[in-house]
N, C-alpha and C positions, 0 to 999 in steps of 0.2 A: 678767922678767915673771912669771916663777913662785916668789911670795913666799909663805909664810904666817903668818899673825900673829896674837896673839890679844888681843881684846877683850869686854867687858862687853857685850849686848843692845842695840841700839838701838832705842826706840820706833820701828813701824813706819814713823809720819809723816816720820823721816830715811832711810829707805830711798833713795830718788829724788835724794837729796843725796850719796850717797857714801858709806853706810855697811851695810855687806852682813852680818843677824842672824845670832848662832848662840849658842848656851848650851851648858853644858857638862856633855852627860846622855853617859852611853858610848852608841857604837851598839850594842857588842858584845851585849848582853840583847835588841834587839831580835829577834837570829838564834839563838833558842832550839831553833827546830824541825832534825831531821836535815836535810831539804831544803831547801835554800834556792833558787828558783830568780829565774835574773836575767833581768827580761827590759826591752826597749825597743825604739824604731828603728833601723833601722841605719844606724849613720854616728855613734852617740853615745856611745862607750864602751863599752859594755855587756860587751866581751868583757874588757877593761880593767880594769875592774870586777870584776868577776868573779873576775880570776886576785890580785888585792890582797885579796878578800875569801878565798878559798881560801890564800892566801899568811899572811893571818892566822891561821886557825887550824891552820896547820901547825907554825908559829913557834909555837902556844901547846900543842902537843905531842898535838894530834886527828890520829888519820890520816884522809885529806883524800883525797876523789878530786874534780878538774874536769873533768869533763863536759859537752863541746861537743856538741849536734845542732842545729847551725847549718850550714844545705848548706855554706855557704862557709867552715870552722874556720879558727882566727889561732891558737889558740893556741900549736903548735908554733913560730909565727914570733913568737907575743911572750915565750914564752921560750926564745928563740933556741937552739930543739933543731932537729934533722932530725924532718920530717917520720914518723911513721910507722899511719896512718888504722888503726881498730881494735885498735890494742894501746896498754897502759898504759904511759906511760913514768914514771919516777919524778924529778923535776927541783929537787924541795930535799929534805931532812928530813922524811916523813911527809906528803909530797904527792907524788900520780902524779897524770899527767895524760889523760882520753881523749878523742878526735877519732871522732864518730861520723856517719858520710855517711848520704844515702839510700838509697844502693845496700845497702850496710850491711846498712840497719834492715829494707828488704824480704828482703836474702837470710834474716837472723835469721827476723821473722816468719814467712818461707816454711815453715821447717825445723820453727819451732812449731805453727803456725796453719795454714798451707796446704792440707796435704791435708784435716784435717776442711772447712771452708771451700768448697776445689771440692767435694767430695763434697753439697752442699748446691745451689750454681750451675750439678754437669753432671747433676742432676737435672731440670734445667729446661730448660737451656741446652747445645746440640749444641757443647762447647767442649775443643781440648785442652786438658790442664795448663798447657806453656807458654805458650801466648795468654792463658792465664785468670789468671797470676800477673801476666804483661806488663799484661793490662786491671784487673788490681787496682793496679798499682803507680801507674797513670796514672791512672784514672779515678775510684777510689776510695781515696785517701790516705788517707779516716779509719781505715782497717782498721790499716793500717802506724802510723799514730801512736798509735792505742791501745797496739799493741803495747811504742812506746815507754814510754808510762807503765808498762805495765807489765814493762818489763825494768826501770825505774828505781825501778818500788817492789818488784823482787825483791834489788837490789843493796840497798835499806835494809834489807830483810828478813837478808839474810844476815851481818849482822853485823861484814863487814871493814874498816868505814870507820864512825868514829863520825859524820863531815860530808861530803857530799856537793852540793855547789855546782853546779846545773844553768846552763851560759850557753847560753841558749834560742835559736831562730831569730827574724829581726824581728818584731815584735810580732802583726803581721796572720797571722801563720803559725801562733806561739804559742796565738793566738784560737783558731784554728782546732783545733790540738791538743789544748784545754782543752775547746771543745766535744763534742770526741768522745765521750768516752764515757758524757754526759747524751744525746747526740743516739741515740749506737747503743742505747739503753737505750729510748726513746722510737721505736725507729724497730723493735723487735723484739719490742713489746709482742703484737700482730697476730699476731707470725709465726706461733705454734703453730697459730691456725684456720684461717688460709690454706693451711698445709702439712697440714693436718688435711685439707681436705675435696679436694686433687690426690689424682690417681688413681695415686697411686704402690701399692709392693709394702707389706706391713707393714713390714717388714726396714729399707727403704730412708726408709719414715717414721718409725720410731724411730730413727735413728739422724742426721735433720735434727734433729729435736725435740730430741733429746739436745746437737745441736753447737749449736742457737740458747738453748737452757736452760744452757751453757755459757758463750756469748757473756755472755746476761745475769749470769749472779753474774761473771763478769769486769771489765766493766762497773761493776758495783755499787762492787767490793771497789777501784776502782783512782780512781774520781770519791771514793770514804770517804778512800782515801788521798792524794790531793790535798788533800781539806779540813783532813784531820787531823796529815798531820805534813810537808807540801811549805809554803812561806813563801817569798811573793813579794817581791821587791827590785825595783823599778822604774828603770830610766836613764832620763834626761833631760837635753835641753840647752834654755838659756834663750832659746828662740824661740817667735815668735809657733803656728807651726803645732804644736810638743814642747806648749806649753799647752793650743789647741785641742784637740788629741785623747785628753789626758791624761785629761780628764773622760769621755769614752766606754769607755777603756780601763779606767778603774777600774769604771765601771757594770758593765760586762762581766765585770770577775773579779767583784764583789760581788755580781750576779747569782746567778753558782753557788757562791756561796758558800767563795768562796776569802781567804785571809787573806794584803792587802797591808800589808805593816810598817813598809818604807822608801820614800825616794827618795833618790834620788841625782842630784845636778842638774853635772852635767860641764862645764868648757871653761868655768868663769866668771872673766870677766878680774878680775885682782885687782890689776894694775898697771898705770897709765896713764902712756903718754910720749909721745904724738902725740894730735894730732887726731881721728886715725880711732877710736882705742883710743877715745877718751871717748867718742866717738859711742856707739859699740859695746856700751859699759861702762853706759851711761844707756840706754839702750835695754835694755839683758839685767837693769836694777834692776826697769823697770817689768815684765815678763813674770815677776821672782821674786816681786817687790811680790804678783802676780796668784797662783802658783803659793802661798806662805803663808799669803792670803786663801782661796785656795778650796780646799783641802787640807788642813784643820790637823787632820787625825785621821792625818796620816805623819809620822812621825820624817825628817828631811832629813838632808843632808848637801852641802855646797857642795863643788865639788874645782876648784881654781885651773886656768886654762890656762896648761899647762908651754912653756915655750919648747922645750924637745927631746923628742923623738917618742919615748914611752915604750915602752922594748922591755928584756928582758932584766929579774934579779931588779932591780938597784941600781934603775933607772926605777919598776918598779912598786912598790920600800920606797916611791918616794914619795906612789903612789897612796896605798900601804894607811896610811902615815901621816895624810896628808891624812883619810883616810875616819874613822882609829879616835884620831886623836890621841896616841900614846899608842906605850911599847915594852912588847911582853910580854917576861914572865921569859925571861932568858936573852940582849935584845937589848939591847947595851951603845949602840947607836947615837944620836945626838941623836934626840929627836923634834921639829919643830915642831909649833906649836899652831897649828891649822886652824882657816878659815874652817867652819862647823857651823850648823844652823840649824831652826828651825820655833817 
């Protein structure tokens, strides 16, 4: 079932007939920026994805870190390491890999951010420390997910990794991350005359004013670096609802100004031997039919569904095949010519 083959474009109006588009432009130029991040639903590869896309440019001699903060990480089980949350493991040639939780993310933020932070909320609020980190971790995640962007735009800063391939949490989480730090930027404009006219000490108002004038150019510097050097890669699989919501999704990154480059459309049958397959196969043409009509400012890519559960390097050469077509220097391996498309 998991064939790839390659062919000449077909006119759209054969799509519905059995014939699945794709030309032959490298994806590779579209992933210029240091960050690439992946994001989609969960259940559609994305994590998959991900480690073929980092798997490439390791093979072409980048050192590579993948970067999981998806509450639930695979990656250690797709490539069939041990487990080890918060440390870097290194699993080919110039790729390490990291698994990063949310307990994690808040201990970090804590360490950073924390005490300026209470010192603002036991201003106001009769709160200890530890209740106030517990009600930040719970109640207000945006603080914690900022935090994330900005460990990951310290890690591009520092130099140790030319690529850094972020595999995101499901998409609605992702949203939510990306909003932060336009919302906490908008949501702190206020703060100096509100904390101006409480009846604090001097002392004690200079030094809110300072941690919310803080906040802000944090803010600033990490929504700048989102636009300017983070590059979205979208997953998708060829269902009715992966199409519905795709167009929301995109609003939403283009909104703030974010730059989505790909897609990647997962799990498309490419081989029919039953019944059901065709069903399946004629149903997934019309949702891509949909997906090249209402998209054509993304670079695509189709990845065939594999008959065996891709885990381990040998499974995911196939992915990264499938995705780039192609061996870099140094890989004597066949490549098939993939299904590719927009």
């Amino acid at each position: 079932m998991a064939t790839c083959e390659s062919q000449s474009r077909k006119p759209r109006g054969e799509l519905a007939r059995g014939h699945l588009p794709r030309e032959a432009i490298s994806f590779l130029p579209m992933m210029d920026r240091m960050v690439i991040m992946v994001g989609g639903k969960g259940g559609t590869g994305k994590t998959t994805c991900s480690s073929a896309i980092a798997m490439e440019f390791a093979r072409r001699g980048k050192r590579t870190l993948l970067l999981s903060t998806d509450p639930t990480p695979s990656l250690a089980d797709i490539f069939l390491v041990k487990r080890s949350p918060g440390r870097k493991l290194s699993v080919v040639p110039h790729l390490e890999i990291l698994e990063m939780s949310q307990g994690q993310l808040v201990e970090m933020w804590d360490k950073k951010f924390g005490r300026e932070v209470y010192e603002v909320f036991s201003a106001l609020v009769d709160i200890s420390y530890e209740e106030f980190v517990e009600f930040i971790s719970s109640v207000l995640p945006g603080l914690a997910e900022e935090f994330l962007v900005d460990q990951i735009r310290e890690m591009a800063s520092v130099g140790t990794y030319e690529k850094i391939i972020w595999d995101t949490a499901p998409m609605g989480q992702t949203l939510s991350l990306l909003r932060t730090p336009s919302l906490l930027r908008e949501h702190l404009r206020p703060a100096p005359r509100i904390y101006s006219r409480l009846r604090l000490g001097e002392r004690s108002k200079r030094s809110i004013l300072a941690t919310i004038s803080k906040w802000a150019e944090l803010s600033e510097m990490d929504l700048h670096f989102l636009r300017t050097q983070v590059e979205i890669v979208l997953v998708a699989i060829p269902e009715a609802l992966a199409v519905e919501q795709l167009g929301g999704i995109l609003g939403e990154l283009y909104r703030h100004q974010l730059l989505v480059s790909a897609l990647i459309v997962n799990q498309v049958i490419s081989e029919v031997d039953s019944p059901f397959l065709d069903e399946r196969a004629r149903q997934q043409r019309l949702h891509l039919e949909r997906m090249f009509r209402d998209f054509p400012q993304l670079e695509m890519r189709l990845i065939p569904l594999f008959s065996q559960e891709i885990r381990g390097q040998e499974g995911l050469d196939q992915v990264r095949r499938a995705l780039f077509g192609h061996n870099p220097p140094g890989d004597m391996g066949p490549a098939p010519r993939c299904f590719t498309g927009r």
